[in-house]
Each structure stands twice: as C-alpha cells, then as structure tokens.
C-alpha positions as CSV (number, residue, x, y, z in Angstrom):
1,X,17.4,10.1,-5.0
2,X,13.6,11.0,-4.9
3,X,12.0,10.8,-1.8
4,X,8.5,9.1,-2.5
5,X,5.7,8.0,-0.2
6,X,4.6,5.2,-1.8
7,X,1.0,4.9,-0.5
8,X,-1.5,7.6,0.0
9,X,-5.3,8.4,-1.5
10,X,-7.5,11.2,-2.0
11,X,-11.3,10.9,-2.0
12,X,-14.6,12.7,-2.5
13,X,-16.3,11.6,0.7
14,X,-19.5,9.8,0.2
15,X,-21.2,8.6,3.0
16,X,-22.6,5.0,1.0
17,X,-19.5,4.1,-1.0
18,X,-17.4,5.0,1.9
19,X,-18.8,3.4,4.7
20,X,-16.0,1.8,6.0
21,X,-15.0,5.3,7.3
22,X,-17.2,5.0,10.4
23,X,-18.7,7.5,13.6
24,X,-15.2,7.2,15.4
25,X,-13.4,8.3,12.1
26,X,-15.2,11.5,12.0
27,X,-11.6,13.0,11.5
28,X,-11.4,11.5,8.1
29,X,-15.2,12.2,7.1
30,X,-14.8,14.7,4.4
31,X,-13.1,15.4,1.1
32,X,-9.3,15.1,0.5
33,X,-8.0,16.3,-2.3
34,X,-3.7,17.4,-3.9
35,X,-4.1,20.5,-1.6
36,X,-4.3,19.1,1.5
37,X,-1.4,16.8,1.2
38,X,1.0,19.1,-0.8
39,X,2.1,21.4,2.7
40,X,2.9,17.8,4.5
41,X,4.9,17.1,1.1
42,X,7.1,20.2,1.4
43,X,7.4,20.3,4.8
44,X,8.8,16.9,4.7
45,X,10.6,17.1,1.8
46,X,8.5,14.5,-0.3
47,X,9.1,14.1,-4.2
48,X,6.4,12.5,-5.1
49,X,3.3,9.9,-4.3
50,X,1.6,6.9,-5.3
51,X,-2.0,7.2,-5.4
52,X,-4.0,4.3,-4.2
53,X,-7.4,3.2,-4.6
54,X,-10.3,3.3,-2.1
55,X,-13.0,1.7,-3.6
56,X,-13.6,-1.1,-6.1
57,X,-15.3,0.9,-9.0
58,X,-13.2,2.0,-12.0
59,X,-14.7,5.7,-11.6
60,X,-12.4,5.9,-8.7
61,X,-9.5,5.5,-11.3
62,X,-11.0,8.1,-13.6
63,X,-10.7,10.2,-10.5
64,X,-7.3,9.3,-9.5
65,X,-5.9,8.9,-12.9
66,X,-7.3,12.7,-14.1
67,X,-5.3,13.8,-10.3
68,X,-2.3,12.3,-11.8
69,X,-2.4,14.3,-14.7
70,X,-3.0,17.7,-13.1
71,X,-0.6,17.6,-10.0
72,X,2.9,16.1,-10.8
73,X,4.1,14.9,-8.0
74,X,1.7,12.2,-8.3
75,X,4.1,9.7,-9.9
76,X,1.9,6.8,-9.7
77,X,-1.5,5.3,-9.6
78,X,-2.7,1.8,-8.0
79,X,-5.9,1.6,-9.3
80,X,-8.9,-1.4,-9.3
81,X,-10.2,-3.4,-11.9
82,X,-12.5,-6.6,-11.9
83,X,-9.7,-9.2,-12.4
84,X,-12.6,-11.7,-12.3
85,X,-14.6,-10.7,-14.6
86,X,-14.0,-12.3,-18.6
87,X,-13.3,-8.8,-19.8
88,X,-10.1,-8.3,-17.1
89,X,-7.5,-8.0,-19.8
90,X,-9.5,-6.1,-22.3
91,X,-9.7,-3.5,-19.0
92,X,-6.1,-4.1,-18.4
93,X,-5.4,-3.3,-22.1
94,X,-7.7,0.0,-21.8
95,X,-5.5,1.7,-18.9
96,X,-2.2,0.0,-20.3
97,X,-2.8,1.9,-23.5
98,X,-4.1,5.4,-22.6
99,X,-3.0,5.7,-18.9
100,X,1.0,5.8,-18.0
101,X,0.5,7.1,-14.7
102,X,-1.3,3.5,-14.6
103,X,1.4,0.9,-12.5
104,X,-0.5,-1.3,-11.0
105,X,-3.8,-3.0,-9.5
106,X,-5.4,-4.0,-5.8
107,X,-8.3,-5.8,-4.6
108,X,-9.8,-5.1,-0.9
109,X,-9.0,-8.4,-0.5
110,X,-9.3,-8.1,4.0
111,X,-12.9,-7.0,2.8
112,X,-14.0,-10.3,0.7
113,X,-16.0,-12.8,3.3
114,X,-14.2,-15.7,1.8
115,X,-10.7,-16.2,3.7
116,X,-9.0,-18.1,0.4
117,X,-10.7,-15.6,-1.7
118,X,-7.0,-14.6,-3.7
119,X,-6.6,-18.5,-4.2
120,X,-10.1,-18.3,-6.2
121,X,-9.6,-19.5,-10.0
122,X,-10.8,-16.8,-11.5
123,X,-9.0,-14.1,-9.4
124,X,-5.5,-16.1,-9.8
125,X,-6.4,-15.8,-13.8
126,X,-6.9,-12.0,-13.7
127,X,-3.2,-12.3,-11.5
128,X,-2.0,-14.3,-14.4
129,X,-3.2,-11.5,-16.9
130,X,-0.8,-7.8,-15.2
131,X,2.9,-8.9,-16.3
132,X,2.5,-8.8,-19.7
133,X,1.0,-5.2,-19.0
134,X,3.7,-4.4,-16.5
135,X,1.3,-3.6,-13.8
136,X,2.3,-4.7,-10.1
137,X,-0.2,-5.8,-7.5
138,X,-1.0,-4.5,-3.8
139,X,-1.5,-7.0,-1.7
140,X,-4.5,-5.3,0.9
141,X,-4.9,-8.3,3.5
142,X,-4.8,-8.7,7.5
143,X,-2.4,-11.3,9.3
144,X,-5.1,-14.7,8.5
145,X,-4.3,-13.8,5.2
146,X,-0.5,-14.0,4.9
147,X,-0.4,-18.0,4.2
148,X,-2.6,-17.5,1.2
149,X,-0.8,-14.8,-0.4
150,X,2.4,-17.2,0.2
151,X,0.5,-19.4,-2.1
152,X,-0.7,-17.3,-4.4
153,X,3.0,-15.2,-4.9
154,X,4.8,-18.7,-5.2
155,X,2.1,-19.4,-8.3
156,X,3.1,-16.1,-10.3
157,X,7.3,-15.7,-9.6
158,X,7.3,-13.2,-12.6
159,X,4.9,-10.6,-11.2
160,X,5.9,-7.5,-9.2
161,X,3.4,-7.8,-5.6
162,X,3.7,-6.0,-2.8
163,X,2.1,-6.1,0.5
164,X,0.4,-3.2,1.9
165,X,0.7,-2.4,5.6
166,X,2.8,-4.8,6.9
167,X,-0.6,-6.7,6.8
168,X,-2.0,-5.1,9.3
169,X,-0.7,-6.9,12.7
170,X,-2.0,-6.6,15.8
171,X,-0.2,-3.6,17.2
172,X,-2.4,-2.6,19.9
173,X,-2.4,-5.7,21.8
174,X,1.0,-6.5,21.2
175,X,0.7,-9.8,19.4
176,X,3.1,-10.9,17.2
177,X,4.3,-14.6,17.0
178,X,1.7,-15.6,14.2
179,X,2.1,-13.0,12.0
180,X,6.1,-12.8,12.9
181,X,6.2,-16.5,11.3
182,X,4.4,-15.9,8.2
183,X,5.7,-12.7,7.4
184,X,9.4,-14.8,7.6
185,X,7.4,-17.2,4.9
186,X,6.4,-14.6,2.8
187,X,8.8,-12.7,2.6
188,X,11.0,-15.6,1.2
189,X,9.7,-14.7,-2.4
190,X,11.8,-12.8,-4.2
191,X,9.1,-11.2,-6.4
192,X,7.4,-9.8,-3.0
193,X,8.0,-6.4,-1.6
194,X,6.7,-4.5,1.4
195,X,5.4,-1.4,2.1
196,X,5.6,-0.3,5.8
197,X,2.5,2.1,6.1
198,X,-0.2,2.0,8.1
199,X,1.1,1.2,11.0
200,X,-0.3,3.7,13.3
201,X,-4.2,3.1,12.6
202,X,-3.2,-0.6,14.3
203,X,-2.1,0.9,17.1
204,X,-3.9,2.6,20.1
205,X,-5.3,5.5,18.3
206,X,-4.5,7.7,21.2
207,X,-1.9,6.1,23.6
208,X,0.7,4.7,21.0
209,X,4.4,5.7,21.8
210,X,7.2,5.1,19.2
211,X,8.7,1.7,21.1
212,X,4.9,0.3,20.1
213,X,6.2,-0.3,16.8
214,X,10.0,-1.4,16.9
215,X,9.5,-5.2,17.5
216,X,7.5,-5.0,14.0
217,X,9.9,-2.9,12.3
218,X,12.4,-5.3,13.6
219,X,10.7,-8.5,11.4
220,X,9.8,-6.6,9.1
221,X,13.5,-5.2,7.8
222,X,14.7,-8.1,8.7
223,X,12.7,-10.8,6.9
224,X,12.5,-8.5,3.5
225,X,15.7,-6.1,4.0
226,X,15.8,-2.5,2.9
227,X,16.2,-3.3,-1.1
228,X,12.6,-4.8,-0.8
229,X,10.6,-2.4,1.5
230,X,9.0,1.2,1.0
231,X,7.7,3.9,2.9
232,X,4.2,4.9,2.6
233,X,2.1,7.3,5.2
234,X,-1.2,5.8,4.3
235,X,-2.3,9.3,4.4
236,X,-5.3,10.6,4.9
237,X,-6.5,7.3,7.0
238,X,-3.0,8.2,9.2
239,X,-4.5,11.0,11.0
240,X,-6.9,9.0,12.7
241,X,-3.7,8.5,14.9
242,X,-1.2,11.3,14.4
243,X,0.3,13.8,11.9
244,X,1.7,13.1,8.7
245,X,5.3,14.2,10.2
246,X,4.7,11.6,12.9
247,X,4.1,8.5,11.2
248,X,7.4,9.6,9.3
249,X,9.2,10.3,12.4
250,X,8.7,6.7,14.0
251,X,10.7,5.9,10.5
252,X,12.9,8.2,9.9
253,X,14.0,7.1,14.1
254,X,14.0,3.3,13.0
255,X,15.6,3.3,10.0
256,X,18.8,5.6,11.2
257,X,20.4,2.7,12.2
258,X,20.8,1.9,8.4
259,X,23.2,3.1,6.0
260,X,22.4,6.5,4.1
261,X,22.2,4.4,0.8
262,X,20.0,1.5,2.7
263,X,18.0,5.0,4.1
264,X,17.4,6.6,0.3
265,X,16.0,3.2,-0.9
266,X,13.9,2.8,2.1
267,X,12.1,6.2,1.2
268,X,12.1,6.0,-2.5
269,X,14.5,4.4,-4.5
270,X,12.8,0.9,-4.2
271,X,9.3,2.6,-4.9
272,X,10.7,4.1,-8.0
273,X,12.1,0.5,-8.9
274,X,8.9,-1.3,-8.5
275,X,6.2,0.6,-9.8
276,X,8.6,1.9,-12.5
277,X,7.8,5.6,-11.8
C-alpha cells in the first residue's frame, strides 16, 4: 500500500501575504519548494503527498496545481476558492474540469474573527456546492471551533471533510478535557475524518518529549479509529519543532501497537480513499 503524507505545502516566501510566519519562525522564512522535501520523502520511504494551501488567493492553486504536474509524487492538491462568493461553483466547475490533481478545498477558517463563521449562510452554500464535484473539505479550525464544525458536518452527511491537525489542542499546557469531549462529538460523523499533523508546533517548540503527545493520540484513535485517520507532517511549518523523521517517529512509536493492516491505513491507505488519489 502507498505510504502518503497527507498534508504538507510549499511556498514562495513573501513577507506581506505571509505574515502569519512571524520573527520567532525565522526557521520557516524563506522559499520551499519539491526539492527540499523529496530527501525527507526517500529517506522515509514516502509515496507521495498532498499539497495544501497557504493562503486564500487562487494564484496559490496555480502555483500548487503547476507543482503537481511537474513532480509526481504530488498526488493531490487542497486548494482555496471563495465558497462565498456567487461565482463559487462556476470556480468549482473551472478546477473540476481542467485540474485532476484538484481533490478538494479549505478555508483558514481559525483565521476568520467571527467564531460561527463556517455556520455563515453563504459559506454553508458554497459547502453545499463540492460533492457534486467530488471535492473534500479541510477543516483548518482550533479547539473553540469543534462544536461548530459538529453542526456544520451533521448539515452535509454526503460530503467527504476532514479535520486538520487534530484541531490544534493545547499541547503545551497540557489541557485536554474540552477539546477531549468535542472531538468524541465530532468524530461521531461518519462523513468526518482526521488527519493527525501538526502536532508538534502545539507543543513546546523546544522541550517537547514523545509522552507529550500520547494522551492526544489516545482520543484521537480512539474516538475516529484507524479507518478514519491519516498521517500528515505538516511540513515545512514542522520544523519549527523538530525534523521531518521526528514528527513521523512519535507515530510510527504510537501507532505500533496497531495491526500492520490498521498501520498501512493509518499512513496511506485512508488518504488514498478520501481524496481519491
């Protein structure tokens, strides 16, 4: 089965568009591009990737999507369009048509000042607009957003969503009650899956040890099992806090308690089911 790490990105750094990468992520300030990724792939045995977006301008998908085409093992592309906007499917229609490496869309939602943003009418009509496209949706949101993506995932039981990060809990401090019980809520929909990335960036950047993570791990296999999880590095934005091979290490540790066949879905064969690659 393919291994694939089902969340990564590549950007041309600019220092207005991205200015979410700030002074203390000086590490990350600068371009990244197939080539650096592709040892990290081969020394870990990586198939393939999904790309995912960085910014909310469709240039950013021209920029993926022509990556895509030149370097294989980029099987996939999460890419952004305006789902608000009255031209969403007409958009939607455009990538559907020409793009193949095109499988789904996300919206910073954790950026948006408005808490219930997702539950917004126009936003849940641009939801209402990927399945008959076949595109899937990344769910990008911290923990005080879990309840509304509950409600907006129980609105739309036909569409393929997935939430990124594990939603980002509070690893650093150790809390975990909150997020623990509406993880256990959301996870209850069938048509949600989870990718466990980004985990180390929400953890002490420098003083993080392996055990950190295991109480999260723990509610996270258990509320979604292995069928509806995937691994993603969340490369570059990992190496604020450690190596590619060490954000797969804390895995590859956790999940050995699985069977092989629970193992090979964990680190690709549910990707490959869900975005379709």
């Amino acid at each position: 089965m393919l291994k694939i790490d089902a969340h990564q990105h590549f950007w041309q750094f600019d220092p207005i568009r991205d200015s979410w990468i700030t002074n203390e992520m000086s590490v990350i300030k600068r371009d990244f591009l197939p080539a650096d990724i592709k040892p990290s792939l081969t020394r870990n045995e990586i198939d393939g990737t999904v790309l995912v977006q960085t910014c909310q301008d469709e240039s950013d998908n021209e920029f993926m999507l022509k990556l895509a085409e030149q370097n294989s093992f980029i099987k996939g592309v999460v890419g952004w369009i305006d789902l608000q906007a009255t031209n969403a499917e007409e958009r939607l229609n455009y990538y559907y048509t020409n793009f193949p490496k095109l499988k789904g869309i996300r919206h910073v939602v954790q950026g948006e000042p408005d808490d219930r943003f997702m539950l917004g009418k126009k936003f849940r009509q641009g939801i209402s607009l990927l399945k008959q496209f076949g595109f899937t949706y990344d769910i990008l949101i911290y923990p005080k957003h879990i309840k509304y993506a509950s409600e907006l995932v129980s609105e739309f039981p036909d569409q393929k969503f997935v939430l990124d990060h594990i939603a980002k809990p509070f690893i650093k401090t150790g809390e975990i009650e909150a997020w623990k019980n509406d993880i256990i809520d959301l996870a209850q929909y069938r048509n949600v899956f989870c990718k466990v990335s980004g985990m180390l960036t929400e953890a002490d950047w420098y003083k993080w040890r392996t055990s950190d993570f295991t109480p999260y791990l723990e509610v996270i296999f258990n509320a979604f099992g292995t069928n509806r999880l995937m691994y993603g590095s969340d490369w570059p934005v990992c190496l604020l806090a450690g190596a590619y091979s060490r954000s797969l290490e804390i895995l590859q540790i956790f999940s050995s308690r699985y069977s092989q066949q629970e193992q090979e879905l964990f680190f690709g064969g549910n990707a490959v089911r869900f975005y379709n690659l």
